[in-house]
Every structure is written in structure tokens, then in C-alpha cells.
Backbone bond lengths (Angstrom), bond angles and torsions (degrees), N, CA, C in turn:
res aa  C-N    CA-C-N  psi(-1)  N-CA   C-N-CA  omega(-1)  CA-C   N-CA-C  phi
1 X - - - 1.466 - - 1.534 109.50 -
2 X 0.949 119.63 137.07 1.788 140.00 -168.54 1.770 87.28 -66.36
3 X 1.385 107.41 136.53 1.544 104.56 168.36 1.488 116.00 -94.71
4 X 0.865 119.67 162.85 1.384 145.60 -168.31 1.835 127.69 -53.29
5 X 0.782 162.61 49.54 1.557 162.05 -110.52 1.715 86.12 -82.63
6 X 1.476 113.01 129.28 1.840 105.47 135.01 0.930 86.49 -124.30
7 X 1.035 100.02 173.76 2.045 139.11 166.85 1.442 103.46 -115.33
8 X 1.393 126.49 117.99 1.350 129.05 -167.65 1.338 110.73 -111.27
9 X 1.326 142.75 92.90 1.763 126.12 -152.83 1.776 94.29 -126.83
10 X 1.470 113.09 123.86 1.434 122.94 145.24 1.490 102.57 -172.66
11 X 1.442 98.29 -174.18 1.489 111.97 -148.01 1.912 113.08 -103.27
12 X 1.447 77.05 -8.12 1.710 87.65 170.63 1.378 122.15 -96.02
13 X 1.383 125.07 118.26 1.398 134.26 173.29 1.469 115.85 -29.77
14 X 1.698 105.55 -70.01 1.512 110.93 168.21 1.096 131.98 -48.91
15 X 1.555 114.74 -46.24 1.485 116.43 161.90 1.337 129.12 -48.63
16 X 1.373 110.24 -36.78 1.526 114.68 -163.52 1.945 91.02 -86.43
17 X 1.263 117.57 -22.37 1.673 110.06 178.72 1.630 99.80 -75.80
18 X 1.750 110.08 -49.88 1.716 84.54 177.97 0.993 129.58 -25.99
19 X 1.869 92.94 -73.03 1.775 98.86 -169.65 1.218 130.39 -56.06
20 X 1.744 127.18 -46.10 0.975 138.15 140.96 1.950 116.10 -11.83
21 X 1.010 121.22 -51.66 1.154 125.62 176.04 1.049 127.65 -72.32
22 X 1.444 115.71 -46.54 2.102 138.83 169.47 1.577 103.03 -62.53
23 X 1.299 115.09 -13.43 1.901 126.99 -171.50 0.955 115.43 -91.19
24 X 1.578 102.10 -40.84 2.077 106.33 178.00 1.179 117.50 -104.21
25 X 1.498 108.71 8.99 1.677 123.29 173.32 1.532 89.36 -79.46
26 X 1.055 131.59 -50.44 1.362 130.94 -129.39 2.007 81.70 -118.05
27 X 1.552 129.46 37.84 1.403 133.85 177.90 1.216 104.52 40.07
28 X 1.452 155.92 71.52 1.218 167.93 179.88 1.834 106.11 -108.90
29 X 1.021 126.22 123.54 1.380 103.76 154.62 1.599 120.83 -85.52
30 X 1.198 136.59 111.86 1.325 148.39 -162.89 1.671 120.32 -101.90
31 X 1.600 105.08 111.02 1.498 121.28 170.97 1.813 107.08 -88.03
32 X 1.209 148.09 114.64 1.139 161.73 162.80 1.184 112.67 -70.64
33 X 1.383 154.66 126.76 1.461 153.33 172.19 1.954 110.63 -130.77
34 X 0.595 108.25 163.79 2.048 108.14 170.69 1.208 100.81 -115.01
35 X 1.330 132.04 -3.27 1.885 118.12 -170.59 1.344 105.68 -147.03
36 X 1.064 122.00 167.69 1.705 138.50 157.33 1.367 118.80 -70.43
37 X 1.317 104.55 -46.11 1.331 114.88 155.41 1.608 117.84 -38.89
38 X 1.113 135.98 -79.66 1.330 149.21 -177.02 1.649 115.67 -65.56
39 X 1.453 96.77 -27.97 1.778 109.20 162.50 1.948 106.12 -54.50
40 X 1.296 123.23 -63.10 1.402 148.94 166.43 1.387 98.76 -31.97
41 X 1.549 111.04 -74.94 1.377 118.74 -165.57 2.009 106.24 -52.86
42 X 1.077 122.84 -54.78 1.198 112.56 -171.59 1.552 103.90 -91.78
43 X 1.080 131.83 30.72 1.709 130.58 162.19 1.763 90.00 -108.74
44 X 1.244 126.19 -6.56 1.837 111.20 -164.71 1.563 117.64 116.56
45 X 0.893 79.66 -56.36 1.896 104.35 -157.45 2.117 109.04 -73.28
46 X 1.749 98.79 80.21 1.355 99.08 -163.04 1.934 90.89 -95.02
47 X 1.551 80.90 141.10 1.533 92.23 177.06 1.579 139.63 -24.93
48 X 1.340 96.33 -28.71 1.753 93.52 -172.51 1.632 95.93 -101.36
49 X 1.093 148.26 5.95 1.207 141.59 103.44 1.315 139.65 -7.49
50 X 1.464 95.02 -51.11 1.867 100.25 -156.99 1.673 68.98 -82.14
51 X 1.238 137.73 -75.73 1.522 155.71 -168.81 1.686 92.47 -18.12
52 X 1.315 115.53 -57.66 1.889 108.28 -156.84 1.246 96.13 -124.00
53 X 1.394 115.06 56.91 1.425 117.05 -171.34 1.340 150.64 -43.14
54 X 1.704 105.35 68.15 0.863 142.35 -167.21 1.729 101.09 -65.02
55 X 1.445 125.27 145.86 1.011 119.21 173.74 1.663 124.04 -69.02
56 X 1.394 112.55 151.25 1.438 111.58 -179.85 1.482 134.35 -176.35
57 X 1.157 104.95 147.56 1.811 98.93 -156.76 1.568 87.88 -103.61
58 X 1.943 94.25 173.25 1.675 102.42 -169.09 1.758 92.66 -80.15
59 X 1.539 133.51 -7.41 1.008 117.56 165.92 1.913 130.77 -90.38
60 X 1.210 73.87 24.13 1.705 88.35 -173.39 1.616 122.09 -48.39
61 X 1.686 114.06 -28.22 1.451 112.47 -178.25 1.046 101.44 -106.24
62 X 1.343 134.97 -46.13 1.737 146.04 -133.60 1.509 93.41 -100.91
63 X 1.485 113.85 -46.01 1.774 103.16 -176.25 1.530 107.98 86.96
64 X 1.806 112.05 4.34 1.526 134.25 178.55 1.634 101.96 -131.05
65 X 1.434 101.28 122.41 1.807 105.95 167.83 1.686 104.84 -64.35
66 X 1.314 105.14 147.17 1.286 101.02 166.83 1.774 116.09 -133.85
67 X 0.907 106.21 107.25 1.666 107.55 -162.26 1.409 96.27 -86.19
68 X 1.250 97.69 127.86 1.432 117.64 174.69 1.501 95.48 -108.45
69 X 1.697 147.24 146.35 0.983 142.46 118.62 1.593 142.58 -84.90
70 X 1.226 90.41 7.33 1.745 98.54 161.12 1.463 119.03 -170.15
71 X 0.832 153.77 167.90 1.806 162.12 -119.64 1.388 102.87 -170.37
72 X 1.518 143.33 116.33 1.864 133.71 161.67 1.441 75.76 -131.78
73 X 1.160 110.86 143.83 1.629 159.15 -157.45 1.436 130.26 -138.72
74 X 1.276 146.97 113.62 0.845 140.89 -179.43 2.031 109.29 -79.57
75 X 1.082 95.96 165.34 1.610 68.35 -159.05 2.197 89.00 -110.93
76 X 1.623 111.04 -15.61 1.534 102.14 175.76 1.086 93.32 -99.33
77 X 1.602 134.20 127.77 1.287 150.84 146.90 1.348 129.46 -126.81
78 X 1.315 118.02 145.29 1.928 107.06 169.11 0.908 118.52 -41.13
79 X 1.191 152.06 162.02 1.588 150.38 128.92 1.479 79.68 100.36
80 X 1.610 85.48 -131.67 1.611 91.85 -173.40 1.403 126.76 -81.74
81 X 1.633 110.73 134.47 1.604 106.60 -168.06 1.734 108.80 -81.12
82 X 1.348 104.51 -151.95 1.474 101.35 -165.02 1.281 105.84 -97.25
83 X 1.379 111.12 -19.05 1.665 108.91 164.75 1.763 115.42 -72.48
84 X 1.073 104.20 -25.43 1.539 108.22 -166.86 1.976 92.13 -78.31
85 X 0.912 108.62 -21.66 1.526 109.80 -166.13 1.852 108.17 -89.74
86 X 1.726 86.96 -35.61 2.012 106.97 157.03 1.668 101.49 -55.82
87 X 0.872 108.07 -70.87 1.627 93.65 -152.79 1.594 106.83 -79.99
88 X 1.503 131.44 18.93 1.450 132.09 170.00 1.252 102.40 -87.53
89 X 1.250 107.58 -55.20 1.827 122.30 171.27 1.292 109.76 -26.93
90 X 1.891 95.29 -75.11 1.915 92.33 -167.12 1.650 115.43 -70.60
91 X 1.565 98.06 -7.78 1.719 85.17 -173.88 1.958 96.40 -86.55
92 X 1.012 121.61 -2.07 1.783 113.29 179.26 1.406 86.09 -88.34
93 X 1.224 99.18 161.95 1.691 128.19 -161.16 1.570 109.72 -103.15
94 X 1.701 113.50 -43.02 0.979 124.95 169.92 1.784 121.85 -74.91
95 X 1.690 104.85 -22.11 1.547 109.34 -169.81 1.829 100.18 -103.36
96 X 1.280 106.47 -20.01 1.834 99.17 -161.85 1.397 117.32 -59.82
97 X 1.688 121.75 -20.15 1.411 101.01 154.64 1.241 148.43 -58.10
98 X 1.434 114.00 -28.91 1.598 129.22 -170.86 1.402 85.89 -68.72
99 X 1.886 92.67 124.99 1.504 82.23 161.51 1.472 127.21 -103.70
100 X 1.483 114.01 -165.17 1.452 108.91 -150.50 1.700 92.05 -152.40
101 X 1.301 94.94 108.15 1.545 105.20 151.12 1.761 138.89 -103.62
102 X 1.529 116.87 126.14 1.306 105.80 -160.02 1.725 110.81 -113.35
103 X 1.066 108.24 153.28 1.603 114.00 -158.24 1.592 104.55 -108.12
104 X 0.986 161.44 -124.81 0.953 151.71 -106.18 1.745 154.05 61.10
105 X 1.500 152.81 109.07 1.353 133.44 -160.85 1.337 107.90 -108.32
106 X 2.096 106.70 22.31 1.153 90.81 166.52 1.712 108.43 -131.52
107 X 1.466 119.42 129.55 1.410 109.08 -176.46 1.540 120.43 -87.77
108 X 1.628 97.45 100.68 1.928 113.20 -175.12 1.549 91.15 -108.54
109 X 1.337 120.86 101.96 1.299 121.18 158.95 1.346 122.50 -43.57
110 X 1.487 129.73 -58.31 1.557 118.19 164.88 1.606 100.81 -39.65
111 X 1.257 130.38 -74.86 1.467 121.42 -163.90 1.511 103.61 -42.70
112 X 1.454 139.24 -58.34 1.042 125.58 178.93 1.342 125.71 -53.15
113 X 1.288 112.27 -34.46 1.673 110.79 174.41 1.472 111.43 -76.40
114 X 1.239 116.09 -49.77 1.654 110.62 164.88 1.727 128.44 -20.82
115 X 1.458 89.04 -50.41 1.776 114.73 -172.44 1.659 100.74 -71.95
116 X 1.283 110.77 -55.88 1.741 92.35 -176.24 0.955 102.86 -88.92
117 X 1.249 164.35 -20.95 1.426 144.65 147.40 1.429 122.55 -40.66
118 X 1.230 123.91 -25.59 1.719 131.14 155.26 1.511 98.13 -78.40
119 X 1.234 152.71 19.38 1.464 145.49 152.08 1.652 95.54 99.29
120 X 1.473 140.69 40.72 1.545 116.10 156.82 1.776 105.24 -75.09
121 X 0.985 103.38 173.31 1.624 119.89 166.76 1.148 113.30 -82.52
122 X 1.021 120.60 -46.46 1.817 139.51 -168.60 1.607 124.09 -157.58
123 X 1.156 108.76 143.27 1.511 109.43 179.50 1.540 102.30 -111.43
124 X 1.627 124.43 118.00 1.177 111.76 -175.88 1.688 100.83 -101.48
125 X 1.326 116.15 160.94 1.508 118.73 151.91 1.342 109.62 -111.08
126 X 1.560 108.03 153.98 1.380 135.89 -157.39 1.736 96.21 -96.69
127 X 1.109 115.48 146.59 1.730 131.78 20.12 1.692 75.38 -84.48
128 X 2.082 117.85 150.28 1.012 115.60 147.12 1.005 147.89 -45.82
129 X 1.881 152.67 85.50 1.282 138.01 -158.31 1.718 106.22 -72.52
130 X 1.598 122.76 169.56 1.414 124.31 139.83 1.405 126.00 -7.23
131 X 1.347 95.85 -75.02 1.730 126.96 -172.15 1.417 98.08 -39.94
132 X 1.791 119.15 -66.73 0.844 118.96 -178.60 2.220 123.64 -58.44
133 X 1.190 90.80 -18.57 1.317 95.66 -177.94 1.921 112.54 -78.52
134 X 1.742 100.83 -24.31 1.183 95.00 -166.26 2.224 88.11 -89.08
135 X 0.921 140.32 7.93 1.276 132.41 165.69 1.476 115.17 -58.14
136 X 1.528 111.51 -34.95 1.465 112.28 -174.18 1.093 104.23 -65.03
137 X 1.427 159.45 -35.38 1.407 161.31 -116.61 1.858 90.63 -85.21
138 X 1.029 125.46 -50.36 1.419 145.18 -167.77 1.589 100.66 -59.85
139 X 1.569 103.12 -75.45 1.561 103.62 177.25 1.515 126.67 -53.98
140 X 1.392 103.87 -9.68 1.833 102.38 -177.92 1.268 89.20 -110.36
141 X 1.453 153.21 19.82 1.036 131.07 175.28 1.451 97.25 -117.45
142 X 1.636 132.34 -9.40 1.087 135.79 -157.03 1.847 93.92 -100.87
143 X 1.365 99.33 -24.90 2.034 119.03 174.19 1.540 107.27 -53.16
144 X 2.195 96.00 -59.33 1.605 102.87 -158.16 1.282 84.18 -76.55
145 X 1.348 136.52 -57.64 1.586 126.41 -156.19 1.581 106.42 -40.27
146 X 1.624 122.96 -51.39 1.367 114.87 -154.36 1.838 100.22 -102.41
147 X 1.649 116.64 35.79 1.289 121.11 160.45 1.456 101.42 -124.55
148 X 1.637 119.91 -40.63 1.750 87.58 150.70 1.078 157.53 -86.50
149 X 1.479 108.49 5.13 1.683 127.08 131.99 1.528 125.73 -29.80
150 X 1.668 97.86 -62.25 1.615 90.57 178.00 1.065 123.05 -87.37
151 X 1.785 122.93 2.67 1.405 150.43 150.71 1.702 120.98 -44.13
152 X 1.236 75.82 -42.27 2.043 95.22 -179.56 1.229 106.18 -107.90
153 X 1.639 135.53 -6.84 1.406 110.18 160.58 1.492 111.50 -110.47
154 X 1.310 132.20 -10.74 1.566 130.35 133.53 1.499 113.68 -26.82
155 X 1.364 122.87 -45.25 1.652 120.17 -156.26 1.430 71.77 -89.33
156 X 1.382 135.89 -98.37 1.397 135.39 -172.14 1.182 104.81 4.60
157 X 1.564 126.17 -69.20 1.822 130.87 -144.27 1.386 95.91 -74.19
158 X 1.832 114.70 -31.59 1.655 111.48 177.64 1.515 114.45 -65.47
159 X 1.201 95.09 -46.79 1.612 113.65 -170.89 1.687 95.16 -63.76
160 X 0.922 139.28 -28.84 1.501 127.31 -147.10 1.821 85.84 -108.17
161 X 1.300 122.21 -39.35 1.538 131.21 -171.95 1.951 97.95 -90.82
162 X 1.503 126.57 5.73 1.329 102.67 169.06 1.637 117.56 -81.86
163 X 1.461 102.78 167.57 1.536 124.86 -142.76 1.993 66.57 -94.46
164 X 1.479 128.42 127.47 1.304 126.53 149.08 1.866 117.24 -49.09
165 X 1.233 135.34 134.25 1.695 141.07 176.69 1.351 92.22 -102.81
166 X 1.439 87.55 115.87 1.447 123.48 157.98 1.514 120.40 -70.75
167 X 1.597 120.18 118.73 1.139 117.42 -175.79 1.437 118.80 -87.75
């Protein structure tokens, strides 16, 4: 079975080894980033884009898809925080499915309600436990299910539109 993509983005060293660590415990394949910025940059979707919203795929620089099936976020960062990095996601056309859970070590109920009402999955608090790691299982399966959906009605639309060979 194909393993799992996150994208793991914050600005703390330690943090980013937890999770990173609680990710490949639990068979994850794990991308690590320190920014939102650099979260963006390796999904496609480079800033002056999102700004003049020019159309654009997640293979836009690399000329390689890179499937991510899920996004955890720290939600205090320089530059851009983890909400600001939430609502770039869901506003791209090509990225707004992957979902995105954001973490935080401080519990601000407005901030948490803010965040899933802009579309997170979950708001975790820090330090991340297991427990919390095994919640994702649901949201990445709800990713792969509805890409081999459109996996199997792509093959269908080919299959149903091939030219019959004449013998």
C-alpha cells in the first residue's frame, strides 16, 4: 500500500522533530518545512501567484506532481501564520482539498474556532501526542478514497470514449 504524504510546516526545530517523529512512527511518509512560505513553495503555489491569481498547478516549478495527502501546521509563525497558510490552501483550486490540520501550544478558543470554520480538520494542542496523531487516519483516507474515485471515473470516461480496433 502507497504510504501516506504529510507536509509538516513550523518554525520550531523541536517541534518539527516531534512531529516528524510521531509521523513515521505511525508509517507516514513525512515532508518537514520551518515556514508557510516554503510550505507554498514546495506544494506549487508561489506567492505572487496566489497575489495575481494567475492560474496554477502544484506542478508549476518542479515539472513533478507532488501529492501531499495532508498538511499539520503550526499555527504561531513568522511571516505567515498557520491560519494564513489555511486560508491560501483552501482559496487555490488545485490545493483546497488536502486537508490541513493546525497545532498550536496555546489553547485560544476563538483561534480554534476561527481555524475550522476556514476548513481545518482539527485543531491540535502541543506537545503533539500519538492519540492525536492517530486522528489523521480518517482525513487521509477521505483524500485517497476521493482520488481513486476520480481514478476510476477518469478510467471509465477513457474506457467509455475508446475508439473500438478493428481487426
Amino acid at each position: 500500500m502507497a504510504q501516506f504524504h504529510v507536509l509538516a510546516v513550523d518554525d520550531s526545530v523541536i517541534d518539527r522533530m516531534l512531529i516528524e517523529r510521531l509521523l513515521k512512527t505511525s508509517s507516514f511518509h513525512v515532508t518537514v518545512v520551518d515556514s508557510g512560505t516554503k510550505a507554498l513553495k514546495f506544494l506549487g503555489l508561489v506567492e505572487d501567484e496566489v497575489r495575481n491569481e494567475k492560474p496554477h498547478s502544484i506542478a508549476a516549478e518542479t515539472d513533478q506532481v507532488v501529492e501531499v495527502n495532508l498538511i499539520i501546521t503550526d499555527y504561531c509563525m513568522p511571516g505567515m501564520t498557520g491560519y494564513d497558510l489555511l486560508r491560501k490552501i483552501k482559496e487555490s483550486n488545485s490545493l483546497k482539498d488536502i486537508p490541513v490540520v493546525i497545532m498550536s501550544s496555546e489553547n485560544v478558543p476563538s483561534r480554534i474556532n476561527r481555524c475550522l470554520e476556514e476548513g481545518a480538520e482539527e485543531f491540535f494542542l502541543k506537545p503533539v501526542q500519538q492519540s492525536d496523531v492517530n486522528k489523521l487516519k480518517p482525513h487521509l483516507l477521505k483524500t485517497k478514497v476521493k482520488n481513486e474515485d476520480d481514478l476510476i471515473n477518469n478510467k471509465r470516461r477513457i474506457h467509455n470514449n475508446a475508439i473500438p480496433l478493428k481487426n
